[in-house]
N, C-alpha and C positions, 0 to 999 in steps of 0.2 A: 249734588254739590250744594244745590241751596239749603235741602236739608240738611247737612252736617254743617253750614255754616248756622244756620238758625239756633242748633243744638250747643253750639259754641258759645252763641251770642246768650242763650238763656244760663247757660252755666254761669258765663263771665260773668252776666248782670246780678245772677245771684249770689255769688261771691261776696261781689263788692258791697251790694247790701246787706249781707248779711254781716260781713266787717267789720260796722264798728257798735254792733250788741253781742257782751259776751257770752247771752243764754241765749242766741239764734242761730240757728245751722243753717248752711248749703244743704241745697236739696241733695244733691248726693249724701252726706253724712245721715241727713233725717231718713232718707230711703233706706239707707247701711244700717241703719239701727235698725231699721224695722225688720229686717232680712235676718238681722244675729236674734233677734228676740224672738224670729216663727219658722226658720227654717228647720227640717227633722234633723236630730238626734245623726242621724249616720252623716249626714250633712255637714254636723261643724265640726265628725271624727275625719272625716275626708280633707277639709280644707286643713283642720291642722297636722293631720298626718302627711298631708302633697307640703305645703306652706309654710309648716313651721309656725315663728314668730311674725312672719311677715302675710298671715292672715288675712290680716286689717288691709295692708296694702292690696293685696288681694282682691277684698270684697272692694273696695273703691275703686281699683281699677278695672273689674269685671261690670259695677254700677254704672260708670260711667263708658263703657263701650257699650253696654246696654242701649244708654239715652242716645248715643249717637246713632245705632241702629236704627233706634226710636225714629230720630229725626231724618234720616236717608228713607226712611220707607213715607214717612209722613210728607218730604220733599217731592217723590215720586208723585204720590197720590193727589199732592196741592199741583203740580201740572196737570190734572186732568176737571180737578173740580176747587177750585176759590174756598168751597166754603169747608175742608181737610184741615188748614190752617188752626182759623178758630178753633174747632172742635178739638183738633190734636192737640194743638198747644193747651187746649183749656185741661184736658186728661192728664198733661205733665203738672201744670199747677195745682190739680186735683189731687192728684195723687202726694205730690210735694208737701201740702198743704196738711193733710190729711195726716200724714205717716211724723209732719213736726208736729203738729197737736197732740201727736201722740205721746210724747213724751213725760213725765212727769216736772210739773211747772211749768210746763210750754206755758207763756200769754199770747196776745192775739196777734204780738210779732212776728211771732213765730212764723206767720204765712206769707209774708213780705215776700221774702228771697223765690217760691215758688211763684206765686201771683204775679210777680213781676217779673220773672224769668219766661215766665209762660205767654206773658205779653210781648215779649219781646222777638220771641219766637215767632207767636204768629204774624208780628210787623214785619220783619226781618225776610220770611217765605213770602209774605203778600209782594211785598216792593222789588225781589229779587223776579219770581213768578209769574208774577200779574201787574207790570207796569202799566202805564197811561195809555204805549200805543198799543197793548194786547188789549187792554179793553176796550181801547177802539176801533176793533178788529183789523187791526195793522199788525203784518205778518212779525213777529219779531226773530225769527230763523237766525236774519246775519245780525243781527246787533250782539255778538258773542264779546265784543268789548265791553259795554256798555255792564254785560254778565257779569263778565269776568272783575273787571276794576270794583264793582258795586261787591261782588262777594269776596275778594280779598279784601274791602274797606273794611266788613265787616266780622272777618277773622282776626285781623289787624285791632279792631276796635275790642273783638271779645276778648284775646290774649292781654290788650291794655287793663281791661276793667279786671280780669281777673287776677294778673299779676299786683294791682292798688289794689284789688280786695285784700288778695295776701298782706300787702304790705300797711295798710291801714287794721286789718287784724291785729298785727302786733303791736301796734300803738293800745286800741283799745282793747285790750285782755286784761282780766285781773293780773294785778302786779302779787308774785305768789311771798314777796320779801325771803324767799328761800336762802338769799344770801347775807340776811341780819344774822341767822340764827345762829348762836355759838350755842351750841351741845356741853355740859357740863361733866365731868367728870362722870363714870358711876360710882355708886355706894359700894358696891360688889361687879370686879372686873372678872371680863371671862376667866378663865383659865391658861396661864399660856400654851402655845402650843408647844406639845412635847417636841424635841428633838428627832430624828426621822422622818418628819413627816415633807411630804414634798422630794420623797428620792429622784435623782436628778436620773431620770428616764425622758426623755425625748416623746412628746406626743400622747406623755400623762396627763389627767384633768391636774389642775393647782389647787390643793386643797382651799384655799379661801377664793371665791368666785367675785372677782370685780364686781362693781357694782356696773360699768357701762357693759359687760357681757350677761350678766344675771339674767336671765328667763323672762319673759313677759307674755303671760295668758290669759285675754282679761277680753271682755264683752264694751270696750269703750274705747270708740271708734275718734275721738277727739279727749286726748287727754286731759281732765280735769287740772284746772287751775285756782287753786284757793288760797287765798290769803290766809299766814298764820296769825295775823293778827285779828282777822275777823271769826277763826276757826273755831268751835267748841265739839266737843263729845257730851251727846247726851245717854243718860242711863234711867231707862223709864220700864215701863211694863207692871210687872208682878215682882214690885220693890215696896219696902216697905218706906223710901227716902228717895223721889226722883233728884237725880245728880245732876251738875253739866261741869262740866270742865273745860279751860281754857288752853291754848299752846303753853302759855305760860305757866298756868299750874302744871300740869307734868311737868315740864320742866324744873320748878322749885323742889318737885320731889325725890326723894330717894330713888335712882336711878339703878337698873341691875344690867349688864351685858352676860349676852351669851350667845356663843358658835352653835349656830341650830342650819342644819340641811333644808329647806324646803322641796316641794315635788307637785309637779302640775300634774292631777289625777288621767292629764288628756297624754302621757309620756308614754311613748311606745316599749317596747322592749329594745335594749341598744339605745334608748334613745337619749337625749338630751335635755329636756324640760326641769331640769334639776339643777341646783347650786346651794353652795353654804355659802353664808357670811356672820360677820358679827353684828348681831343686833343690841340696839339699845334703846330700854323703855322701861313703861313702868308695869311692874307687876297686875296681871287683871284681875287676880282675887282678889288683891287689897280693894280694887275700884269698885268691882262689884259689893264687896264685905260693907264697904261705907253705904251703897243702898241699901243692904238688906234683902238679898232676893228672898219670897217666898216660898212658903210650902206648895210642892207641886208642880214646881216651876224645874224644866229638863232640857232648857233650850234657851242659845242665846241667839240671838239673831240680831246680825251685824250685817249693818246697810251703810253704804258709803254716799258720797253727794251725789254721786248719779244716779244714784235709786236701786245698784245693786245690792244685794241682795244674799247671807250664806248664813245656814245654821250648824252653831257649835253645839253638839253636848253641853250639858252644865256640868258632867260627872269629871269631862276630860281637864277642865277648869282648875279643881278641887284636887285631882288625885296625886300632885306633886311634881308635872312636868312644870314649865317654864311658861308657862300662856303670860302673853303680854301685849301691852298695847306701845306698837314700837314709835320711835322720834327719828332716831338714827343708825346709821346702815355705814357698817366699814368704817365707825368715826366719823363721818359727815353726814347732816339732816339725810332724810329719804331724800331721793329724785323725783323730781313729778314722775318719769313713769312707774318708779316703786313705791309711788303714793303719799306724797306731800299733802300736808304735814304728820300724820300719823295711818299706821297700818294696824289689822290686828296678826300674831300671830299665834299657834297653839302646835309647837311640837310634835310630830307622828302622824299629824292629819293631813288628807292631802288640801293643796290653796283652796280647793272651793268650799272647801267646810272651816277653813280656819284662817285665811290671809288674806281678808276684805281690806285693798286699798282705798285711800281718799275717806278713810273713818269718819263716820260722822254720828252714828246711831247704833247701842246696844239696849237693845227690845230682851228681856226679861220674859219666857215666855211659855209655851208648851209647844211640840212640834204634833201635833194635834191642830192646837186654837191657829197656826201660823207655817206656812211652807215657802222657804228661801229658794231665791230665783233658778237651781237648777233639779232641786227638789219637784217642781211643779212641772218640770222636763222627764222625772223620772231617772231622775240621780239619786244616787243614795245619799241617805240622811249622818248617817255613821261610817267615816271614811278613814280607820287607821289605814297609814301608809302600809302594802306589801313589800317584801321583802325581793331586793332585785340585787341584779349586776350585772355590766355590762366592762365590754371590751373596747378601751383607748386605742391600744397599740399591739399588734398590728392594726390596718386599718379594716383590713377584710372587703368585701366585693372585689375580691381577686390581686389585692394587695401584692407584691413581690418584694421579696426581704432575702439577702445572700445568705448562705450555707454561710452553719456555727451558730454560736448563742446568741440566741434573741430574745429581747426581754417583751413579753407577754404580760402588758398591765391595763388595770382599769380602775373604778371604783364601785366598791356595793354599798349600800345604803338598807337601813331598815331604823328610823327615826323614832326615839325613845326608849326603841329594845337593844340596839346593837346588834353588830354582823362579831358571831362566833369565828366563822371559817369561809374562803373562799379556796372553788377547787375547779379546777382543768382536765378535761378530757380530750387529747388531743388524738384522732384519729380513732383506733379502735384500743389501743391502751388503757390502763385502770385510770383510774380519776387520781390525779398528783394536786395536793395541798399547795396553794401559792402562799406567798408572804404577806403579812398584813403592816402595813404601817403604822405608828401609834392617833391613838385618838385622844381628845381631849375629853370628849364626853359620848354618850351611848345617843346622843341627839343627830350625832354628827354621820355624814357616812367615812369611808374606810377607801384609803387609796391599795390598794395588791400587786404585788407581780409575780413575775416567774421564770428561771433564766432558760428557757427553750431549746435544746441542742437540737437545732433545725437541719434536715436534709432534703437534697435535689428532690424539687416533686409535688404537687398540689396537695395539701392537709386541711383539715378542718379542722377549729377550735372551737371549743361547749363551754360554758362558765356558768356555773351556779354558786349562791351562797346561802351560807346554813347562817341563822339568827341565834342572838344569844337566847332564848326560849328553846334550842336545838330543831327549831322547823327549818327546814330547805324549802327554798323556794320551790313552787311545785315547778313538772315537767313541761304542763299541756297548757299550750297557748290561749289566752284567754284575752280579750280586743279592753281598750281603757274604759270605756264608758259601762256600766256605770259606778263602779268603785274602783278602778285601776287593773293594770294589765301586769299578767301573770308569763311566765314561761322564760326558757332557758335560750340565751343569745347563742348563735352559732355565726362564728364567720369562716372565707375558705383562703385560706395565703396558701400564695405560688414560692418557692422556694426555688431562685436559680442563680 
């Protein structure tokens, strides 16, 4: 008990410290990062394949039962010897300390919230532990009041500090001005979308993806907060003109939208990690045209304020997709979690090679001289999107839908090329052609269905889609990492 209060007291205090600097973490955060930045490869396919989006939530709340283990065994062991305390507590600061230096720009603040958590800990075990009359060799057996009251003060006390840390956080965090920003017409509007799209089926994706549901896959444990007034994009490397550019300049300039699908490389088969919307930004050829990249030069490498990390092709840049450096999303700025004030995006590619949020830096370069942050994990460097589909409705894992037609829909996707044909094999029957709903552009994916005449009795359903290049997505299951996952959805509906 003393330990789990101790571990309380050191969170709390570190919190609050940490508070009111907005480039200081909590030691849990600074630990959390260090865990996504050196854990193996099957590791972060595991948390987001169990996890999902909620990852993050994940590792902080697995971090933090951690620390509290920490301190229930280090509570045990300061009942048999005083000097467990010190020692342990100094190993939580140590390590705290250590894992926020770690970061890029950490200053020597950084180690406050550990340092001082770490202290507090060990005060907290001593005086719970080892009062006046244990050291005085006075039996302290019955004084379980004295326990008890002293270590509720001090769960009471660390719940206070850390609830003011939260709350004085919010006071001092960068103010991100997200709400000045009026978004300007573009120059060139998407396309509208065709008619048909969106057939009114029950339990179909919407072909435009909210922005509060849209995906989020990303290595950053404390979403970045930056001011668009103090924001710039720099373009440096193997330029013949290094550039920077303000929020403001993009925005003065000719603006393009366009309904582009993106896809998180880590998306299972069936799975979710995908959404369209309408983006709006500025062209990245032109931003790059104005440095000059040089001869040589095959690789751009896009770093956001956290220090992450992605490299593009230069070729994919150039050959006429839509690469851009976005402002707004659905008509309204980005969200901080979709990357305030600008993202990059490049059509076809999956996010880790091409939709670096919180922009900040395009590195001109060779992917030789430079390896982006999951390159150096042994990800691929060259990530056109594979060709998929997957099944909305029915739900499948055993699903039950009444005898009669039922409509059998979902979306496929193949981003830049376009989906030719989507088709259904249901049970041991030939493969029947579904309907495809209109598109606006070949960037986008494809809603489908199928009207089902279902009977009494468990079925299975196969969905594959052919690209407009005429490749079908292959049969044989292939796992996301490291350039995306391959293979034919199958679910089993009960029919009664």
């Amino acid at each position: 008990m003393a330990g789990l209060a101790a571990a309380g007291a050191a969170l709390g205090v570190a919190e609050l410290v940490a508070a009111p600097f907005s480039s200081v973490s909590s030691p849990v955060v600074a630990v959390g990062n260090v865990v996504v930045d050196n854990v193996p490869n099957a590791v972060k396919e595991f948390a987001i394949a169990t996890f999902g989006q909620n990852d993050k939530i994940a590792l902080i709340f697995g971090t933090t039962i951690f620390l509290f283990i920490f301190g229930a065994v280090l509570g045990m062991l300061t009942t048999k010897r005083r000097i467990a305390a010190p020692v342990g507590a100094g190993v939580f600061a140590l390590v705290g300390a250590v894992s926020a230096l770690s970061r890029t720009g950490a200053g020597p603040l950084a180690v406050l919230p550990s340092i001082l958590g770490g202290l507090t800990a060990a005060a907290v075990l001593d005086l719970l532990l080892w009062p006046p009359q244990r050291q005085a060799g006075v039996s302290d057996s019955a004084d379980r009041r004295r326990f008890l009251v002293g270590s509720s003060l001090v769960v009471a006390g660390a719940a206070a500090a850390g609830g003011l840390g939260k709350a004085v956080s919010g006071l001092f965090k960068v103010s991100t001005n997200r709400g000045e920003i009026v978004l300007p017409k573009p120059a060139e509007a998407a396309k509208a979308l065709p008619s048909g799209i969106d057939p009114d089926i029950a339990g179909l994706t919407p072909f435009i993806t909210p922005a509060k549901d849209f995906y989020r896959v990303d290595t950053a444990l404390e979403i970045p907060r930056v001011n668009g007034k103090d924001w710039k994009l720099d373009i440096l490397g193997m330029v013949d003109n290094e550039r920077s550019y303000s929020l403001a300049d993009l925005l003065d300039r000719p603006l393009i939208e366009r309904t582009i699908t993106l896809v998180c490389v880590s998306n299972q088969v069936g799975g979710r990690l995908a959404g369209t919307a309408k983006w709006l930004g500025v062209p990245l050829a032109e931003l790059l045209d104005e440095a000059g990249p040089q001869d040589g030069a095959d690789q751009v490498l896009s770093r956001s304020v956290d220090d992450f990390t992605a490299s593009t092709p230069l070729k994919t840049i150039y050959d006429g997709r839509d690469a851009m450096v976005v402002v707004g999303m659905n008509g309204e700025p980005l969200s901080l979690e979709r990357g305030f004030p600008a993202r990059l995006l490049v059509p076809g590619l999956y996010g880790f090679v091409s939709a670096t949020k919180w922009l900040s830096e395009l590195n001109v370069t060779t992917f030789e001289a430079e390896q982006a942050y999951w390159t150096k994990r042994d990800w691929a460097t060259d990530a056109p999107i594979k060709t998929l589909s997957r099944i909305d409705r029915p739900g499948g894992l055993g699903d039950t839908v009444d005898p009669g037609t039922v409509p059998v829909a979902g979306v496929a996707w193949d981003p830049h090329v376009g989906i030719d044909k989507v088709e259904l094999k249901i049970d041991d029957a030939a493969w029947v052609e579904a309907d495809l709903a209109p598109v606006p552009s070949a960037d986008t994916w494809v809603q489908w269905s199928y009207p089902w005449k279902a009977t009494s009795g468990s079925h299975t359903i196969v969905v594959r889609a052919t690209n407009a290049d005429g490749e079908t997505q292959p049969f044989d299951r292939v796992k996301p990492i490291p350039d995306g996952a391959t293979g034919w959805q199958k679910i089993v509906v009960n029919v009664t």
